[in-house]
N, C-alpha and C positions, 0 to 999 in steps of 0.2 A: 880382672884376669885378661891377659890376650895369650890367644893360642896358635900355636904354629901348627897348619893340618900338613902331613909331608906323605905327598899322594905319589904311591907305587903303580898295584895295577890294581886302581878302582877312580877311574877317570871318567868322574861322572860328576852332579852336585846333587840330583835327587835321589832319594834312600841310601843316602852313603854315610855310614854308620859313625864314621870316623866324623863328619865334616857336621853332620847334624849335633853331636854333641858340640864341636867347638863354640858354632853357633849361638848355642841353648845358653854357653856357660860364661862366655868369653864379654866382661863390659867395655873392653879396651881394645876392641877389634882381634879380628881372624884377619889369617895372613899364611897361602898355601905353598908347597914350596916343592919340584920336582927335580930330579937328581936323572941326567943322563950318562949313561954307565956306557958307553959301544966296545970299549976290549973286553966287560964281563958278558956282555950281551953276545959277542963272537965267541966268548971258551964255551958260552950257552948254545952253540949251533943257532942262535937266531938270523934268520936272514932279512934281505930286503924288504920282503912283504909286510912281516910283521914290524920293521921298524920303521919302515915309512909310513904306516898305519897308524904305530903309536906314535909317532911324530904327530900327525896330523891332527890325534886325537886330542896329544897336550897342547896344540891350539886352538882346539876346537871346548877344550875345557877353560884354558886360560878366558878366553870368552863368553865363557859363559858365568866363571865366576864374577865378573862384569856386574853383573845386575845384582849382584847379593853385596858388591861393597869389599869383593877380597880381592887381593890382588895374588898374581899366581907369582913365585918368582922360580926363574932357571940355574943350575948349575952343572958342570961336564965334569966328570971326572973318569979315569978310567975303569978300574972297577969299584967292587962293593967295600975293599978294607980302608978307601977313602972318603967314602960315604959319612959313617959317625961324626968322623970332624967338620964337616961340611954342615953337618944337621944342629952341632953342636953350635958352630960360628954363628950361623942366621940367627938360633934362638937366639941367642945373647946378642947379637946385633941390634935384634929390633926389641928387645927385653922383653921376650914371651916369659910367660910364669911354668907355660906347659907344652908338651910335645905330644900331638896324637896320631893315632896311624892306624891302615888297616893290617892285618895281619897277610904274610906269605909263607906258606909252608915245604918248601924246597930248603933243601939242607945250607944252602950258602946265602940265604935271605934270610932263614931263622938264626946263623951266626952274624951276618952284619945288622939283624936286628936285636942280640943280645948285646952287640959291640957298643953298636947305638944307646942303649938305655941304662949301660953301666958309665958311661959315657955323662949322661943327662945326668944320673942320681949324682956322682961323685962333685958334676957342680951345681947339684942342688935344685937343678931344673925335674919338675914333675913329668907324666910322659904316664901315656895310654893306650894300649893298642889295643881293637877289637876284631871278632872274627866276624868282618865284613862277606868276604867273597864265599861262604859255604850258608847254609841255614841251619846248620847243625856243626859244633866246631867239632873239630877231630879228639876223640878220645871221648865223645859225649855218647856213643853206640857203643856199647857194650855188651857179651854175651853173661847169661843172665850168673852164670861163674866165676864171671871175669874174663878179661880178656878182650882181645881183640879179633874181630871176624874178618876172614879170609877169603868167605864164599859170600857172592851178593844177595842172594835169595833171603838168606835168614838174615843180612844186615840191613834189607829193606822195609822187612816186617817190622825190625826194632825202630830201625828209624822213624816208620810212624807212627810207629806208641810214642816215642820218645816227641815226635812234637805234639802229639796230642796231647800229652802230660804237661806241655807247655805252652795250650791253647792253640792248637792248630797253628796253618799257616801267619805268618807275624805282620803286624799292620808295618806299611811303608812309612818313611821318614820323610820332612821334606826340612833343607835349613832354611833360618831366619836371614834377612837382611841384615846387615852391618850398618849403626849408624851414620859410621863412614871410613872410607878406607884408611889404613896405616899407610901404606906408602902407593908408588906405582906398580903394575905389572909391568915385567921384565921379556924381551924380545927370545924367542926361543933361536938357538944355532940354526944356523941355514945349512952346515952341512957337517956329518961326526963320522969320524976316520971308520976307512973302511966300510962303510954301506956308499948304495946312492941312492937315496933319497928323492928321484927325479921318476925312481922307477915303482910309484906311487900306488896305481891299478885305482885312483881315486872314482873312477867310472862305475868301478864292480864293487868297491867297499866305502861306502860316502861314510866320512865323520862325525862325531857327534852326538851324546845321547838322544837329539832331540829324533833326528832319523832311525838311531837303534830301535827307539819306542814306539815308532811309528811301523817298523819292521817288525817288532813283536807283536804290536796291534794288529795287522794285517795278518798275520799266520792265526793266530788266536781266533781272531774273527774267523776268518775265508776258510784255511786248510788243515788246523789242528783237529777237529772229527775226523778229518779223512787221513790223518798220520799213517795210522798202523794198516792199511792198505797200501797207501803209498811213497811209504819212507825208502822203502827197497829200490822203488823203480829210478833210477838216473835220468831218464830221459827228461822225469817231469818234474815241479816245483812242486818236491810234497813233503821236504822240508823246510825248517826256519831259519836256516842263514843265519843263525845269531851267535855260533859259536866264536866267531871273530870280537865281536862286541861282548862278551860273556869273558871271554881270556882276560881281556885289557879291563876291565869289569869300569866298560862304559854301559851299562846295563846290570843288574843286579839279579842273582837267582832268586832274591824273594818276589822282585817286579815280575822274573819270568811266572815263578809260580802262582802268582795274583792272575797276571793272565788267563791262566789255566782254569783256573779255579772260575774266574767271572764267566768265561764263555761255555763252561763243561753240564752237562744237562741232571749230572747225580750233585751229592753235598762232600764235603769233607767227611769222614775221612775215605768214603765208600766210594769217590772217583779215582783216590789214588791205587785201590785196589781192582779194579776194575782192568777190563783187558779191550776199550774201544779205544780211539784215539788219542783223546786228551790223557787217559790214564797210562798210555805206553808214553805219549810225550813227559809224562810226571816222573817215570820211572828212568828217562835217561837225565834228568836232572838228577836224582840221586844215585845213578851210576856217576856222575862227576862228582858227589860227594862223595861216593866210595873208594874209588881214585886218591881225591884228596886226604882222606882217611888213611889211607895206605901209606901215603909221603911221609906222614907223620910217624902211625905204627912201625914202620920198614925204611929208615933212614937211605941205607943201603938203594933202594930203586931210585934215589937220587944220586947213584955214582956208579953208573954202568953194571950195578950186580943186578942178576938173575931172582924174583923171589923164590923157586925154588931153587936151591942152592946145589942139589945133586946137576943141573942141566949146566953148570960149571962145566961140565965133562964132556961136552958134545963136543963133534968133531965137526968142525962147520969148513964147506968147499970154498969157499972163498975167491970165486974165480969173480976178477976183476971184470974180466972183458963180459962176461955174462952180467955183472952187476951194474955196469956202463950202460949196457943194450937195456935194462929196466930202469935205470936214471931217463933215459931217452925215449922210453916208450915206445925200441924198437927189438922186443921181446919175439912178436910173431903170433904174438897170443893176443887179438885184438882187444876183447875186453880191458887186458893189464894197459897195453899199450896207450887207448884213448881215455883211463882212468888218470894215466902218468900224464898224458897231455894235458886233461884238464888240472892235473895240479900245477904243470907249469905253466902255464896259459893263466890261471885264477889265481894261483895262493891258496887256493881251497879243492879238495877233494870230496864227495858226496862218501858216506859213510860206509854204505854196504862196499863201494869199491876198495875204499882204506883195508878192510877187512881181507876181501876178495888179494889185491895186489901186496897185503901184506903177507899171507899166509903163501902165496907163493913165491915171492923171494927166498921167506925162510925155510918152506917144505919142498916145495918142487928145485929150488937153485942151493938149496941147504945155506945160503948165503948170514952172518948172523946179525942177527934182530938188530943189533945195535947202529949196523951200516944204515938201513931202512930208516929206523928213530933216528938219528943222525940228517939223512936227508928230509924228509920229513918236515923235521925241526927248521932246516935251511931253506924251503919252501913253503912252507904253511901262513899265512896272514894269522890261524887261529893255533898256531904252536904253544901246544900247553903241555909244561913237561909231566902232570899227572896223569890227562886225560892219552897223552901221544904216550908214555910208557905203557900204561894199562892194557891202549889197546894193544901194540905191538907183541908184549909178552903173551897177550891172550894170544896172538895168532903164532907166535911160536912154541908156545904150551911151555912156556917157561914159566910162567907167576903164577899169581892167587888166581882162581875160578878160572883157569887155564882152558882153553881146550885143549879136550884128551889128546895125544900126541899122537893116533891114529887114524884123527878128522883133519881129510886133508881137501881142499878143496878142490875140484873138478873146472878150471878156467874154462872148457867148453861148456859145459853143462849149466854154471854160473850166468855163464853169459847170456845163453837161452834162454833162463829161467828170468834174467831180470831186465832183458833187454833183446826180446824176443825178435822184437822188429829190427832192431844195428840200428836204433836211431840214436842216441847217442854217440855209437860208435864211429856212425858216418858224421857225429856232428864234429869229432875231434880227428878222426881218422877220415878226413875228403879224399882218399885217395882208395880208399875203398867203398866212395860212395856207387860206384857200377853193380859191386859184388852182391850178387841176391841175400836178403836174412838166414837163410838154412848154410849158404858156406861158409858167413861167419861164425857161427857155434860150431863147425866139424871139420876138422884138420885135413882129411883126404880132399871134400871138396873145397876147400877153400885153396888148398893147393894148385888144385887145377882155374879157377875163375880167379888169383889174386893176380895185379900187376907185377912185374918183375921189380917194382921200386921198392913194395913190403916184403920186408924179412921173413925168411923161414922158420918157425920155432928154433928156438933155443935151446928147447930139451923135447924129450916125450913126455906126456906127465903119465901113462903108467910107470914107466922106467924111472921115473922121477919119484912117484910115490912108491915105492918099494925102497928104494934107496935113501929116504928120507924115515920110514919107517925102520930100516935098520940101523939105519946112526941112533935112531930113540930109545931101540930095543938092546942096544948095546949097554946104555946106563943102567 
């Protein structure tokens, strides 16, 4: 048999679920094969960050299948409805018996991967896809009636019955070497319409599974006991960076959750229920299966709808010039502002702030979720459309385990609480490095000690939250 492995987003060669089978089964050589899409990837909001990232990455995989004997080959096309024939041409090019793949659960990945494998059967080509990038595939948590779960609490209790029933955490894969390669690897495009590719940030996001692992190792080790202290705090390194390598799944949830598991001081399953570090870091691994979960259950949050269906009905302010000033991070409201900076500045935003500047675009600027997930999307290194809807509707109390539409957050008070000293803030905002920590959390004095160069608020946020409370209470 020789098999064609045709790698999406799981650009890795260790534990990749797809690549270790070919390996296992394949006497006639494996032979991998990546597909770049940039006009599907533009109607995707993806921006620079992330596709220079995955650029990098698929040469950072192409070399690395190097040493196993595969060779990686490239092909551009515009979007996904040219993909099957493209998957179709190679196989039978190089006379694979079979086609395997890991699975994507976004609604125009799961039709170009039906298009694909009706595609393969009709000429007779085999073809496998597996649910690589989740530890539990979607539809496998069930409530005990049936059904699918909408709130995370009781979808996390099932979840781990549900791997316990299946032997706990699952041993890691590694593939076999290739007697010898079937052909060459193929020179990846130096440049795809509409990105540039120049604008890399390769400083902040190095390539690579061998770095990713090295990155997980180092949080695992050093800083995951001390998580759930200080995951909150911006100023400091007290999370794990891995969300960028986790999307492009140069790194694998099961590798993350081995991690966890090897450096955590309880056993399975009694760490994941646990509330010290390593057990909170466990638990936002399966919030991104619950996410995932949801793609699938609710096709719909992969085409701009609301999950709940009545917030169709909001009346959202829409003011442009206000939604510019929070693109820019020059709201007035320090915390949003150097939250905004460091996502344009990195490709990446720390978590409590996503939270923090999501919720007041949508409550305090009533502005709607969608513009936010939209930018986001265009900014993000680690732009994931399950994990960026989830959170976004959470903050605007539109989806599943919502917050309640009368938790609005307090951007003074926030800011205090998580970054009491403005060290952060001064790290992004230098031009309020003068301004003492007590005027950054309080609008009257920061009024008085700010430079004339930072902006004034934008709104009031009582005036703001009133007014956002009544558009909810309207529905």
């Amino acid at each position: 048999m020789r098999t064609l492995v045709w790698f999406r987003s799981d650009l890795r060669c260790q534990d990749n679920l797809a690549l270790h089978y070919a390996t296992d089964v394949s006497e006639r050589g494996v032979v991998g094969l990546f597909v770049f899409c940039p006009k599907q990837w533009q109607d995707h909001d993806w921006g620079n960050p992330k596709v220079g990232f995955l650029h990098r990455n698929v040469q950072a995989l192409s070399e690395a299948l190097e040493a196993y004997n595969i060779p990686l080959l490239i092909r551009t096309c515009e979007t996904f409805q040219d993909t099957p024939d493209i998957v179709l041409d190679v196989a039978r090019s190089l006379e694979c018996d079979k086609v395997v793949f890991n699975k994507e659960y976004e609604i125009n990945e799961r039709r170009r991967d039906k298009a694909a494998v009706e595609a393969l059967a009709e000429a007779g080509i085999a073809y496998q896809g597996f649910d690589d990038s989740v530890l539990l595939e979607p539809g496998s948590v069930q409530k005990k009636e049936g059904g699918d779960y909408s709130v995370f609490t009781p979808y996390k209790k099932t979840w781990i019955q549900v791997l316990n029933e299946r032997g706990g955490p699952p041993k890691l894969v590694e593939p076999k070497k290739q007697n010898k390669k079937v052909c060459d690897a193929e020179e990846l495009p130096e440049t795809l319409d509409g990105y540039d590719l120049s604008d890399d940030r390769d400083d902040l996001w190095v390539a690579g599974e061998a770095h990713a692992l090295e990155r997980l190792e180092k949080f695992a080790a050093q800083r995951i006991h001390k998580y759930d202290d200080c995951r909150d705090i911006p100023s400091v390194n007290g999370t794990s960076t891995i969300s960028p390598y986790l999307a492009l799944g140069v790194v694998s949830p099961r590798q993350c959750l081995a991690a966890a598991v090897e450096n955590a001081d309880a056993t399975w399953p009694e760490l994941a229920l646990g509330n010290d570090g390593v057990s909170v870091w466990i638990s936002e691994l399966i919030w991104r299966e619950f996410y995932r979960h949801l793609l699938v259950a609710c096709p719909r949050l992969s085409m701009d709808q609301p999950f709940q269906e009545k917030t169709k009905e909001l009346v959202w302010r829409n003011n442009e010039e206000e939604f510019q000033a929070w693109c820019d991070g020059e709201t007035g409201y320090p915390i949003i502002d150097a939250a905004i900076k460091q996502l344009n500045q990195t490709g990446w935003m720390h978590n409590r702030l996503r939270m923090i500047v999501a919720m007041f675009l949508t409550k305090q600027l009533l502005v709607d979720w969608r513009w936010g997930e939209r930018y986001f999307m265009q900014r993000l290194v680690d732009g994931d459309l399950a994990a960026n809807n989830g959170g976004w509707q959470w903050s605007a109390s539109t989806g599943t385990d919502a917050a309640p539409y009368f938790r609005i957050f307090n951007p003074w008070s926030q800011g205090k609480r998580f970054d009491g000293k403005g060290e952060f803030i001064r790290r992004f905002l230098p031009e309020l490095s003068d301004v003492p920590a007590s005027a950054l959390h309080d609008p009257d004095k920061l009024a008085q000690k700010k430079p004339s160069s930072y902006p004034d608020p934008v709104c009031d946020h009582k005036t703001a939250r009133e007014r956002a409370l009544q558009a909810f209470k309207s529905l």
